[in-house]
N, CA, C and O atoms as a GROMACS GRO file, in nm:
protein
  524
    1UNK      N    1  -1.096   0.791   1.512
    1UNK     CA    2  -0.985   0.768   1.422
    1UNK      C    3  -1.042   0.730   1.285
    1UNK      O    4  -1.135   0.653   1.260
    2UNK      N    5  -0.970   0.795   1.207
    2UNK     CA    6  -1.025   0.729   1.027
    2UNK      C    7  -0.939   0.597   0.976
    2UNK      O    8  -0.836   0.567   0.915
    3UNK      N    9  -1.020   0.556   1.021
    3UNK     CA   10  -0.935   0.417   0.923
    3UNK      C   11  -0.936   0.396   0.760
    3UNK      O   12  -1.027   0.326   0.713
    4UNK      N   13  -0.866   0.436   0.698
    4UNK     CA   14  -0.911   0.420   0.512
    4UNK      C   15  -0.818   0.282   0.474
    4UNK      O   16  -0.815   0.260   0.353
    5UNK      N   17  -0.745   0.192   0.554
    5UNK     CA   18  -0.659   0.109   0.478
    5UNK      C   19  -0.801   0.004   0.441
    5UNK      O   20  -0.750  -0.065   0.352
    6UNK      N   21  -0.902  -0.033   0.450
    6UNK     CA   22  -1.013  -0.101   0.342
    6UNK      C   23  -1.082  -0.023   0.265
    6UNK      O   24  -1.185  -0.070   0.217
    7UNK      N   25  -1.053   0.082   0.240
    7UNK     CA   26  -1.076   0.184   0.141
    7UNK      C   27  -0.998   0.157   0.065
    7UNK      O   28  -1.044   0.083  -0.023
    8UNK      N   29  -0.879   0.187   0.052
    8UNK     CA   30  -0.713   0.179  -0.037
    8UNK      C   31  -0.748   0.031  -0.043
    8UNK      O   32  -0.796   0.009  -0.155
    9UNK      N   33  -0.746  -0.084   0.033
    9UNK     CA   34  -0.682  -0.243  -0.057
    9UNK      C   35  -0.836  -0.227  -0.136
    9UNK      O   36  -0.825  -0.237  -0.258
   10UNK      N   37  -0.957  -0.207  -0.094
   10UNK     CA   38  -1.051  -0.241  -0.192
   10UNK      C   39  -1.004  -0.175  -0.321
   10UNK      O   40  -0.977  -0.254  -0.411
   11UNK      N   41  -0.985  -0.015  -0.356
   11UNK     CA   42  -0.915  -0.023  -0.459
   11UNK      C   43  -0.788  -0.035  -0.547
   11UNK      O   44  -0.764  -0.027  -0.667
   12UNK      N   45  -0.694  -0.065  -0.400
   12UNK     CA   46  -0.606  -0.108  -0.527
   12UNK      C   47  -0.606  -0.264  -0.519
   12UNK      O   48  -0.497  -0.306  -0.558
   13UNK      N   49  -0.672  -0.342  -0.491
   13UNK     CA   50  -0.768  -0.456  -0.552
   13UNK      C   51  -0.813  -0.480  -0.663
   13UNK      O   52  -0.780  -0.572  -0.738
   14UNK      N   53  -0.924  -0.367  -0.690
   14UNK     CA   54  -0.966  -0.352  -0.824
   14UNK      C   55  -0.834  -0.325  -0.909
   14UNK      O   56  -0.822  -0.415  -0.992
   15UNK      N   57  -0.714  -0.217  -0.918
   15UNK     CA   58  -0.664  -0.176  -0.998
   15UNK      C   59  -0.584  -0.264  -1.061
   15UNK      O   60  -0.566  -0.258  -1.183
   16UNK      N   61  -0.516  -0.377  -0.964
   16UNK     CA   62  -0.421  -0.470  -0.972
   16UNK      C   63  -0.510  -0.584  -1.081
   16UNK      O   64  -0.480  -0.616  -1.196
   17UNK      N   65  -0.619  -0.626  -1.005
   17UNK     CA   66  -0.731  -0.737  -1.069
   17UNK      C   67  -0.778  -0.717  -1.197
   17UNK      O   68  -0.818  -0.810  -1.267
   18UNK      N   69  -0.775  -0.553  -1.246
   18UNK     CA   70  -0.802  -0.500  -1.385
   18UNK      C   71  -0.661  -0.535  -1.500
   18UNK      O   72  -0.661  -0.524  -1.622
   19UNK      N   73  -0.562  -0.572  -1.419
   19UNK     CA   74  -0.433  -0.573  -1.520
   19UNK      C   75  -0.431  -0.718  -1.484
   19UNK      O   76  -0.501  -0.750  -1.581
   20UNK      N   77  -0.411  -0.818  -1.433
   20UNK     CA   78  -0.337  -0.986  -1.394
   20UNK      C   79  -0.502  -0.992  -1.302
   20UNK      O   80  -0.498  -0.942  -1.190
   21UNK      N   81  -0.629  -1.047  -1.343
   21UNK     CA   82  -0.695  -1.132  -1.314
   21UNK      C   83  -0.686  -1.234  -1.233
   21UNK      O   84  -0.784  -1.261  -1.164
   22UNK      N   85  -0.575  -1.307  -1.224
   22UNK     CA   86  -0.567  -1.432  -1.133
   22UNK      C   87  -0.491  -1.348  -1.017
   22UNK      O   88  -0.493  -1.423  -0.920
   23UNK      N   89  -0.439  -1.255  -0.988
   23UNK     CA   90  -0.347  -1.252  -0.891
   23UNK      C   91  -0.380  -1.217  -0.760
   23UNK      O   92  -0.493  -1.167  -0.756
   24UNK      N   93  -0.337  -1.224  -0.676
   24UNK     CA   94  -0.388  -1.192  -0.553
   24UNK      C   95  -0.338  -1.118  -0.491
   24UNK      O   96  -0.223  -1.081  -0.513
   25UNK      N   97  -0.433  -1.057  -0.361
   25UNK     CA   98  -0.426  -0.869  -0.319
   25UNK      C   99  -0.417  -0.960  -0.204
   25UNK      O  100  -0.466  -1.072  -0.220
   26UNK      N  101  -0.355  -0.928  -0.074
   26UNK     CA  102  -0.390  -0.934   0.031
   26UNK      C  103  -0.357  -0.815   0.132
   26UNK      O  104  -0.289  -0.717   0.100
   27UNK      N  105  -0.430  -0.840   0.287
   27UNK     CA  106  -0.368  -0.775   0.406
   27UNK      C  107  -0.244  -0.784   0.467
   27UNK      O  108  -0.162  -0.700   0.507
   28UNK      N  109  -0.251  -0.957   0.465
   28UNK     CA  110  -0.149  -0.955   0.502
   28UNK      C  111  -0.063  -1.082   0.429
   28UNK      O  112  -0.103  -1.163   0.344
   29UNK      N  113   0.057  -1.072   0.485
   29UNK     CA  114   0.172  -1.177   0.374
   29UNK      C  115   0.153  -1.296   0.407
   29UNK      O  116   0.142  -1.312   0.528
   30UNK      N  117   0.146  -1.389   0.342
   30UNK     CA  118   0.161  -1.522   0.321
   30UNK      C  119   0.308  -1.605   0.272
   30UNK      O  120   0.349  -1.634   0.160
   31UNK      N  121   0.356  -1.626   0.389
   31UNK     CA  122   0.482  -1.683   0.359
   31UNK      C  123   0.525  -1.809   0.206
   31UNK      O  124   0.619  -1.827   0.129
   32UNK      N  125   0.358  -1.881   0.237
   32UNK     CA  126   0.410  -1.993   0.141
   32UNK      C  127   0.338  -1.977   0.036
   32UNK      O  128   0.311  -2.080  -0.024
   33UNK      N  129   0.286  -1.848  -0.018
   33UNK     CA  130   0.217  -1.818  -0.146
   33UNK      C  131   0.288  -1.899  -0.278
   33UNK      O  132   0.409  -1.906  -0.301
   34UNK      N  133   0.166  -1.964  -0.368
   34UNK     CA  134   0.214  -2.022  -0.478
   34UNK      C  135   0.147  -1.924  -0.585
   34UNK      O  136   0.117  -1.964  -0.698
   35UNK      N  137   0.137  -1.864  -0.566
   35UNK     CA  138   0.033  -1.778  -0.681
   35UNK      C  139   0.120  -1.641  -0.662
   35UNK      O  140   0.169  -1.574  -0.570
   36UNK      N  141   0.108  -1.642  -0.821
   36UNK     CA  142   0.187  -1.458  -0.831
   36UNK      C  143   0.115  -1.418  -0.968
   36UNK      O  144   0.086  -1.498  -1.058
   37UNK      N  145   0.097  -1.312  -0.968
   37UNK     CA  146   0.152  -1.181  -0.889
   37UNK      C  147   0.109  -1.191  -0.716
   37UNK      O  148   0.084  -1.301  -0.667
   38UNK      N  149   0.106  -1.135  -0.679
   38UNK     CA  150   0.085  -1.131  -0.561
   38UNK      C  151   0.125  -1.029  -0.472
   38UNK      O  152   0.246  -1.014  -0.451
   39UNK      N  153   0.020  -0.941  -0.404
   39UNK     CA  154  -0.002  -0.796  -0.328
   39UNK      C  155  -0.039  -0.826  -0.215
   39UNK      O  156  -0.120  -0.916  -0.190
   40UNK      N  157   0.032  -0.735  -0.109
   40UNK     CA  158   0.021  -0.720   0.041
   40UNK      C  159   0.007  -0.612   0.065
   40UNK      O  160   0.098  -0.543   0.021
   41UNK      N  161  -0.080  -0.551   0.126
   41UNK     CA  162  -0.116  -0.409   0.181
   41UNK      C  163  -0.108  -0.420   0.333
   41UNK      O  164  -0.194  -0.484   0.392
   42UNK      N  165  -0.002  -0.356   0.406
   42UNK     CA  166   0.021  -0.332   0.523
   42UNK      C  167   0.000  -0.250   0.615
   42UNK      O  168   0.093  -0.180   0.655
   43UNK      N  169  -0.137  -0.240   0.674
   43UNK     CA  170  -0.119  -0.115   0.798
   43UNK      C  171  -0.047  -0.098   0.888
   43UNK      O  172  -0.074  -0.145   0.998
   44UNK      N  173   0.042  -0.040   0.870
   44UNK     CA  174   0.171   0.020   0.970
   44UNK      C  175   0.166   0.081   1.095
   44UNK      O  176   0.236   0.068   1.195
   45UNK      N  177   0.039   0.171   1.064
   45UNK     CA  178   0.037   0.229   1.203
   45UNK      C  179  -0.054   0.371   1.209
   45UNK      O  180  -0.083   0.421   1.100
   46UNK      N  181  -0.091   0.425   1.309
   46UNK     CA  182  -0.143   0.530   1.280
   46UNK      C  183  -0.124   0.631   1.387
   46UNK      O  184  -0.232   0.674   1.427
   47UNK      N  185  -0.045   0.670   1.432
   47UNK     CA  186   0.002   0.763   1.580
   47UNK      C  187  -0.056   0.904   1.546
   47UNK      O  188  -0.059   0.962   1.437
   48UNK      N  189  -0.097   0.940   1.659
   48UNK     CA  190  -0.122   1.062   1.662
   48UNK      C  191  -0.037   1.153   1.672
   48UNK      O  192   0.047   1.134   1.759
   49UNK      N  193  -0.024   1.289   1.586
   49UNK     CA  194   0.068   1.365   1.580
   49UNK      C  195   0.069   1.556   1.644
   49UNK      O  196   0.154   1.643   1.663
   50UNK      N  197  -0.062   1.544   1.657
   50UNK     CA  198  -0.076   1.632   1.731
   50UNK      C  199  -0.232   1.654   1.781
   50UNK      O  200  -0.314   1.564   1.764
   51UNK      N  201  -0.274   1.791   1.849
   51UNK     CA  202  -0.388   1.809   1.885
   51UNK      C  203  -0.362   1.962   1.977
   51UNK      O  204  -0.253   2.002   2.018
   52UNK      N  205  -0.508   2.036   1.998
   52UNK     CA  206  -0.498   2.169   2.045
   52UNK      C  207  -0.479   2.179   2.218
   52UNK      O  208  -0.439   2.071   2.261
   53UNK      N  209  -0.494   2.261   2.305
   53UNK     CA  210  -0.472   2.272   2.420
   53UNK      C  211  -0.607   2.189   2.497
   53UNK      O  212  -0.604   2.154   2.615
   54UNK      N  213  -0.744   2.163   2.386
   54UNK     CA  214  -0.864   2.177   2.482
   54UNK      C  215  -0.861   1.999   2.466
   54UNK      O  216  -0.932   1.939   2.547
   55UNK      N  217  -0.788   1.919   2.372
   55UNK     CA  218  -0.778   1.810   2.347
   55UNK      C  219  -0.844   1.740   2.234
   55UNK      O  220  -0.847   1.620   2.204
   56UNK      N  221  -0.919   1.891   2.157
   56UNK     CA  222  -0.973   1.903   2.016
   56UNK      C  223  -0.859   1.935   1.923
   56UNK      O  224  -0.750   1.989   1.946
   57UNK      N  225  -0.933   1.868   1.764
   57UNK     CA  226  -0.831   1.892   1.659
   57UNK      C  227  -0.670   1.808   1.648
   57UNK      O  228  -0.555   1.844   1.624
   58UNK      N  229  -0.737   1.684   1.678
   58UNK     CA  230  -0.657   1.592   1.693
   58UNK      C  231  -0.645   1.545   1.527
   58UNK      O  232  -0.736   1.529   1.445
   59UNK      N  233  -0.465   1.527   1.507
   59UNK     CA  234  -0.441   1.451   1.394
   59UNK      C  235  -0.375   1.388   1.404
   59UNK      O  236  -0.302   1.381   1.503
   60UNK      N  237  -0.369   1.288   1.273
   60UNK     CA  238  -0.290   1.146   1.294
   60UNK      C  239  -0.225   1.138   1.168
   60UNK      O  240  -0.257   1.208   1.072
   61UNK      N  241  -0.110   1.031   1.166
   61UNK     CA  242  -0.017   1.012   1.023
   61UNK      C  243  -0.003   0.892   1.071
   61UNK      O  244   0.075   0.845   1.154
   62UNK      N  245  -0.142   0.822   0.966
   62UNK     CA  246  -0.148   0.659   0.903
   62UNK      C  247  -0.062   0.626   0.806
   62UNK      O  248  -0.093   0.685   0.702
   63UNK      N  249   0.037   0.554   0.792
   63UNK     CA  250   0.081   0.504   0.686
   63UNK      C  251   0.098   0.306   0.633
   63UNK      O  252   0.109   0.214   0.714
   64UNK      N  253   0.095   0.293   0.473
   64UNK     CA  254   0.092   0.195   0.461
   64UNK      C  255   0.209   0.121   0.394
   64UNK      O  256   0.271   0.211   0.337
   65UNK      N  257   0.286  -0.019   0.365
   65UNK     CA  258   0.377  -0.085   0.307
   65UNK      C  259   0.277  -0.167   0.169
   65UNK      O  260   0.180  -0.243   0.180
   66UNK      N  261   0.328  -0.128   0.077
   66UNK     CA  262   0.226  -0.230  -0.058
   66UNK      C  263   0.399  -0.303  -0.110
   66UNK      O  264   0.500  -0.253  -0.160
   67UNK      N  265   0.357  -0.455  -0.060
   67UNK     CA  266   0.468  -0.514  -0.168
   67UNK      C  267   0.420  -0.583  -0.262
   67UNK      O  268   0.315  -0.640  -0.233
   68UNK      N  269   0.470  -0.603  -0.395
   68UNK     CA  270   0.411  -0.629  -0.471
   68UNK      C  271   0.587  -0.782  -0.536
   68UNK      O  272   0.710  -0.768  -0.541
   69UNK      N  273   0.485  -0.912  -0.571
   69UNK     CA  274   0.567  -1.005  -0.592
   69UNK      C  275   0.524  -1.053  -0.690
   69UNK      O  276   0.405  -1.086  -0.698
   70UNK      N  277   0.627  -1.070  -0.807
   70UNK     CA  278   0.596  -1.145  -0.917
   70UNK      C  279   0.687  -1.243  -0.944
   70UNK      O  280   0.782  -1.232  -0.867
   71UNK      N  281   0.704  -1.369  -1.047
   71UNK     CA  282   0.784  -1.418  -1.036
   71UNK      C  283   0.853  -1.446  -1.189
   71UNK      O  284   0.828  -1.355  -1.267
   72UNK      N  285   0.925  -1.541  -1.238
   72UNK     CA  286   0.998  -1.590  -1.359
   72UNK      C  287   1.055  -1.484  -1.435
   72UNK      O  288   1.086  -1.375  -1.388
   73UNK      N  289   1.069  -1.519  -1.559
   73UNK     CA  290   1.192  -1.410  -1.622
   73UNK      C  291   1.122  -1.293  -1.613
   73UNK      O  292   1.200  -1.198  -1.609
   74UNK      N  293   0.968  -1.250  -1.607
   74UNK     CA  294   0.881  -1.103  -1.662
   74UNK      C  295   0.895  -1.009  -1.473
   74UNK      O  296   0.894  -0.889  -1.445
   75UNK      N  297   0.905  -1.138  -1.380
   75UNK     CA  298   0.898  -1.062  -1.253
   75UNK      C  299   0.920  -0.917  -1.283
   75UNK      O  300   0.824  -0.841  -1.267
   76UNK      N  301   1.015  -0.877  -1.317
   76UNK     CA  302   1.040  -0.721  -1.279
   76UNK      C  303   0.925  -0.690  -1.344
   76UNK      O  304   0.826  -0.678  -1.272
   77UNK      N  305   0.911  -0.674  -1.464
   77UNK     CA  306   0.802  -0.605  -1.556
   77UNK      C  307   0.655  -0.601  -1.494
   77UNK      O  308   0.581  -0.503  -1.499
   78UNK      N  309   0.625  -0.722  -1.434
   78UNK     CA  310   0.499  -0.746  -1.378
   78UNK      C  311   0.521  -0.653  -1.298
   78UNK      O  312   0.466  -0.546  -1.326
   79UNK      N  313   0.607  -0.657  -1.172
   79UNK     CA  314   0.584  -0.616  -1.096
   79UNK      C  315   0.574  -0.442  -1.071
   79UNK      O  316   0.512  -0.373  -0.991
   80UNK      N  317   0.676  -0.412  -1.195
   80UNK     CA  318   0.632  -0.244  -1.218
   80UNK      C  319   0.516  -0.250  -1.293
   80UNK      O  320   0.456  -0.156  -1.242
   81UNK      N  321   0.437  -0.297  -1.384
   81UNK     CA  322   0.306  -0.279  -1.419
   81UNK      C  323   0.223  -0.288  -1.340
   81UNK      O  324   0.109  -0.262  -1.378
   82UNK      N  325   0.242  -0.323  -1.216
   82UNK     CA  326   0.144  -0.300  -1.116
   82UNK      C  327   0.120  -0.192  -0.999
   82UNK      O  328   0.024  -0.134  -0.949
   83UNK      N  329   0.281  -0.196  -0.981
   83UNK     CA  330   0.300  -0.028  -0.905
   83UNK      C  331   0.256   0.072  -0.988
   83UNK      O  332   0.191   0.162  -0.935
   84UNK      N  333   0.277   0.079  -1.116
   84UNK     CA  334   0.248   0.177  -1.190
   84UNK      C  335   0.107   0.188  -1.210
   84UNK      O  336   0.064   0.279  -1.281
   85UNK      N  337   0.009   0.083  -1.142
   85UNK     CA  338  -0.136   0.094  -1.176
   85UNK      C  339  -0.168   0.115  -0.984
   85UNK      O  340  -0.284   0.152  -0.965
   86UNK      N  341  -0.110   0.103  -0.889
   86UNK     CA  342  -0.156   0.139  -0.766
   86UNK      C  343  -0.070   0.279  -0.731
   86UNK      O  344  -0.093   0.324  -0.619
   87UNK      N  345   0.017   0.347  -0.808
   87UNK     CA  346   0.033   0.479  -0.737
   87UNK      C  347  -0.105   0.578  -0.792
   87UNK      O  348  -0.156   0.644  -0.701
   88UNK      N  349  -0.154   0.591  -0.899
   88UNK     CA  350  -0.239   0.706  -0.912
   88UNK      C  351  -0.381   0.654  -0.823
   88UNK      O  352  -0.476   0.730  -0.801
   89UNK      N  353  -0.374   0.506  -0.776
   89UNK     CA  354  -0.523   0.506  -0.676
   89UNK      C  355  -0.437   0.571  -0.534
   89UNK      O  356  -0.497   0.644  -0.455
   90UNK      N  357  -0.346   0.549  -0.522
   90UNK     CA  358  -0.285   0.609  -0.339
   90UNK      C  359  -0.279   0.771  -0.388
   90UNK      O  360  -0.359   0.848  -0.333
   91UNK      N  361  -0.190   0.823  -0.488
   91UNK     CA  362  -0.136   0.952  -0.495
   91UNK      C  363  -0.298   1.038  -0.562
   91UNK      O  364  -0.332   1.140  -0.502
   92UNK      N  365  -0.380   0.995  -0.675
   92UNK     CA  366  -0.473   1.084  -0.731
   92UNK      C  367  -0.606   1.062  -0.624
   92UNK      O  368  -0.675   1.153  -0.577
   93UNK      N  369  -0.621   0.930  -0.601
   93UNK     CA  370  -0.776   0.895  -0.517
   93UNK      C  371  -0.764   0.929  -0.387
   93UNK      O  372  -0.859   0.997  -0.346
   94UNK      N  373  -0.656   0.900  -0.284
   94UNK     CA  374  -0.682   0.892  -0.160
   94UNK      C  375  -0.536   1.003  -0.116
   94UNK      O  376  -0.496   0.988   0.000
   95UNK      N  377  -0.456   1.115  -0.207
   95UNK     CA  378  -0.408   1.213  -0.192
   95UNK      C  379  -0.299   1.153  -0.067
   95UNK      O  380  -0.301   1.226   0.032
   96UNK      N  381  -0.195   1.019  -0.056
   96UNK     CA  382  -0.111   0.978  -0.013
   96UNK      C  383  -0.004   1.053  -0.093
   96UNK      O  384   0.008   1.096  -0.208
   97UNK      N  385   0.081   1.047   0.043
   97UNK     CA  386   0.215   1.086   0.015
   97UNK      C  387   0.347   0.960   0.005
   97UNK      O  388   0.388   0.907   0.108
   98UNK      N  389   0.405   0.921  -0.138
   98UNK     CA  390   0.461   0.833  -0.158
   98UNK      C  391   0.613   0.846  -0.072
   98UNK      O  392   0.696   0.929  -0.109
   99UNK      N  393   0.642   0.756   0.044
   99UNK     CA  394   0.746   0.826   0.118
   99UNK      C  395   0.865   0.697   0.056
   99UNK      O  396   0.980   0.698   0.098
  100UNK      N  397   0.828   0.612  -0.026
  100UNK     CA  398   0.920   0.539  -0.028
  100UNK      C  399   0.895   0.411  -0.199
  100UNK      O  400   0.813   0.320  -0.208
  101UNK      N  401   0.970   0.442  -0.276
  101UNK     CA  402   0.907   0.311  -0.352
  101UNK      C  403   1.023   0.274  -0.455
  101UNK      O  404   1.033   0.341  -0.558
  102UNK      N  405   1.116   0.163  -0.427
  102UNK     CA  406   1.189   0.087  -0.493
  102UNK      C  407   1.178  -0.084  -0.454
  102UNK      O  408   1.099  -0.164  -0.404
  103UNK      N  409   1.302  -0.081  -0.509
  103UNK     CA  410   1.314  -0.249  -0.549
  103UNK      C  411   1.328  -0.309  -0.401
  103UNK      O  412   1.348  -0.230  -0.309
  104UNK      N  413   1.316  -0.476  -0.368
  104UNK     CA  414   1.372  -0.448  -0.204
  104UNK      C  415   1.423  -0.636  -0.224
  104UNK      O  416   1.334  -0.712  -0.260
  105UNK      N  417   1.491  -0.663  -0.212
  105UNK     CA  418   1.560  -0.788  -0.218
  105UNK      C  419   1.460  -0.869  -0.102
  105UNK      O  420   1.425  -0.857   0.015
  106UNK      N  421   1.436  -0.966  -0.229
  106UNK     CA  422   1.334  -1.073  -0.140
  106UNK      C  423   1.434  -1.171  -0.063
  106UNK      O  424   1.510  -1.235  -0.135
  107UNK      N  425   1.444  -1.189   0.080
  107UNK     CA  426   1.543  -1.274   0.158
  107UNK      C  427   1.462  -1.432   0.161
  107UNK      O  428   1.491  -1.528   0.232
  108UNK      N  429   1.375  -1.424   0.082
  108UNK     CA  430   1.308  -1.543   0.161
  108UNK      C  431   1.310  -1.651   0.012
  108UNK      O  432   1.327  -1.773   0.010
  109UNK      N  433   1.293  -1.578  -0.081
  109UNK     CA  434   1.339  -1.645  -0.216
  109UNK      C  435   1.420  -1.545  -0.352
  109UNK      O  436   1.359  -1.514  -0.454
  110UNK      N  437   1.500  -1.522  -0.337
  110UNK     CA  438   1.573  -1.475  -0.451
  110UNK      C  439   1.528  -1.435  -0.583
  110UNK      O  440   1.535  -1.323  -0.635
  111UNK      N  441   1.475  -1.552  -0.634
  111UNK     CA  442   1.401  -1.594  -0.736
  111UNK      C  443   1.300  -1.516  -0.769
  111UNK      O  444   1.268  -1.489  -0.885
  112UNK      N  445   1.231  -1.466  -0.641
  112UNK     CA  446   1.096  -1.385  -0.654
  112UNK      C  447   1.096  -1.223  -0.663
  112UNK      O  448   1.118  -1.175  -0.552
  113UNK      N  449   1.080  -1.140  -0.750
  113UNK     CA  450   1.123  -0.993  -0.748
  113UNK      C  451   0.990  -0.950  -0.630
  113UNK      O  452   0.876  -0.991  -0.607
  114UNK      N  453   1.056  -0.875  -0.590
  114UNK     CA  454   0.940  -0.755  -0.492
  114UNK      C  455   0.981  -0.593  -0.548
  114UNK      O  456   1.074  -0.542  -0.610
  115UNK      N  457   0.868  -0.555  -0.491
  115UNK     CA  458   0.850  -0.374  -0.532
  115UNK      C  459   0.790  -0.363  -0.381
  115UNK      O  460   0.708  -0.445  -0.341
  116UNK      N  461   0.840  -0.252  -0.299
  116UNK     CA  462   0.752  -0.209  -0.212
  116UNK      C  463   0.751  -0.020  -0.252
  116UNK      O  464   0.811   0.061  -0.323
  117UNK      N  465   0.646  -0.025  -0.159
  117UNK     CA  466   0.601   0.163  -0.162
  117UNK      C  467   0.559   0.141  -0.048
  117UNK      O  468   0.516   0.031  -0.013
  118UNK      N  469   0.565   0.231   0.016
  118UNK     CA  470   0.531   0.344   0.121
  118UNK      C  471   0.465   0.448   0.132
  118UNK      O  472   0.543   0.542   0.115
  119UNK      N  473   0.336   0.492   0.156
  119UNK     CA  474   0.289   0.559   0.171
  119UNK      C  475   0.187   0.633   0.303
  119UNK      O  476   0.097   0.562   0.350
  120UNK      N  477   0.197   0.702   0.330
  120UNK     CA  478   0.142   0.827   0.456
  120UNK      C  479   0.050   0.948   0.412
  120UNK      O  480   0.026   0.996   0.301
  121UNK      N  481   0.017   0.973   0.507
  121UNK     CA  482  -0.090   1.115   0.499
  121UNK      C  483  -0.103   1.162   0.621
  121UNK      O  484  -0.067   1.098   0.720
  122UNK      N  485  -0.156   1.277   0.626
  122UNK     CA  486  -0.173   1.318   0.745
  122UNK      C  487  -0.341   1.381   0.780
  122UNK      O  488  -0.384   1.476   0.714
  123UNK      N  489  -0.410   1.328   0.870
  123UNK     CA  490  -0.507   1.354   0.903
  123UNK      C  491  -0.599   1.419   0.993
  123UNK      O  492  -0.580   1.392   1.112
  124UNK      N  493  -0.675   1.481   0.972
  124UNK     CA  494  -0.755   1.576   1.036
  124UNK      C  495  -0.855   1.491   1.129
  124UNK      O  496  -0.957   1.455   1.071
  125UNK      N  497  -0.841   1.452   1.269
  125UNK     CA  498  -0.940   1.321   1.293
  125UNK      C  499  -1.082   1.357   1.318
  125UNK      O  500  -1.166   1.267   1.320
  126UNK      N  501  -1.122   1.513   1.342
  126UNK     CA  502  -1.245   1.575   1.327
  126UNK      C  503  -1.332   1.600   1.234
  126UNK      O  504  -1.450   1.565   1.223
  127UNK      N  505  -1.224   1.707   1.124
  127UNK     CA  506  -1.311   1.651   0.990
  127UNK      C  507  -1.338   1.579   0.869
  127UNK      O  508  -1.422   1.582   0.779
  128UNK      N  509  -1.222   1.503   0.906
  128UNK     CA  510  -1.163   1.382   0.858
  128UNK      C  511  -1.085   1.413   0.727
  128UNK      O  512  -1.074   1.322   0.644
  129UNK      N  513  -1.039   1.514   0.706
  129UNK     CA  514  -1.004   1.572   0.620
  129UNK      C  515  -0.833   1.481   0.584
  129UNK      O  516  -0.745   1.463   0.668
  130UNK      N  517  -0.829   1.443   0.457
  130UNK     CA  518  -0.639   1.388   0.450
  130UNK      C  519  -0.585   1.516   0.373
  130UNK      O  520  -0.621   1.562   0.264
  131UNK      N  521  -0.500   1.555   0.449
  131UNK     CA  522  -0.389   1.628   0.404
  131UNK      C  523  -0.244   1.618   0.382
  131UNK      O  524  -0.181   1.714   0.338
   0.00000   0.00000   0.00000
């Protein structure tokens, strides 16, 4: 199996860290985060989607959740200046397919804007090819 989700957070790590310096990337969410901006990269899953009769040419469709949280009056702005700096590392670098990316009502504080995206690919698990 190809695993690339520490491929993708290492760079969109860098991409996020090149715009807001203090902010933080993670794997996974932290309920009581005091620090924003603040990024979660989620591996969702990776099922296999098909394969040939001999049990060769097996592929898979990995996909990931990136929420992205900023906070005070700029929240929104932050938080699209940052999606807007992690779609060309998912869509130009690692040729993801964006299956999902708007606003998403934070239930846990109001106050705090979120952005999530969604993204998938589909993979070749032999020659590791993403398509």
């Amino acid at each position: 199996m190809l695993d690339l989700t520490n491929a993708i957070y290492t760079q969109i790590k860098a991409a996020v860290l090149a715009l807001y310096p203090a902010a933080k990337v993670e794997k996974t969410y932290q309920a009581d985060t005091t620090a924003f901006p603040y990024v979660t990269i989620d591996d969702l899953g990776n099922p296999e989607i098909g394969r040939n009769l001999s049990g060769t040419g097996k592929q898979s469709n990995p996909s990931w959740q990136i929420d992205i949280y900023a906070n005070g009056s700029t929240g929104e702005i932050v938080a699209k200046k940052i999606r807007d700096a992690i779609i060309p590392v998912c869509e130009n670098a690692f040729f993801l397919h964006r299956d999902d990316s708007r606003h998403t009502t934070n239930v846990a504080d109001v106050t705090i804007y979120r952005w999530t995206l969604r993204y998938s690919c589909k993979v070749d698990e032999e020659s590791k090819y993403i398509y």
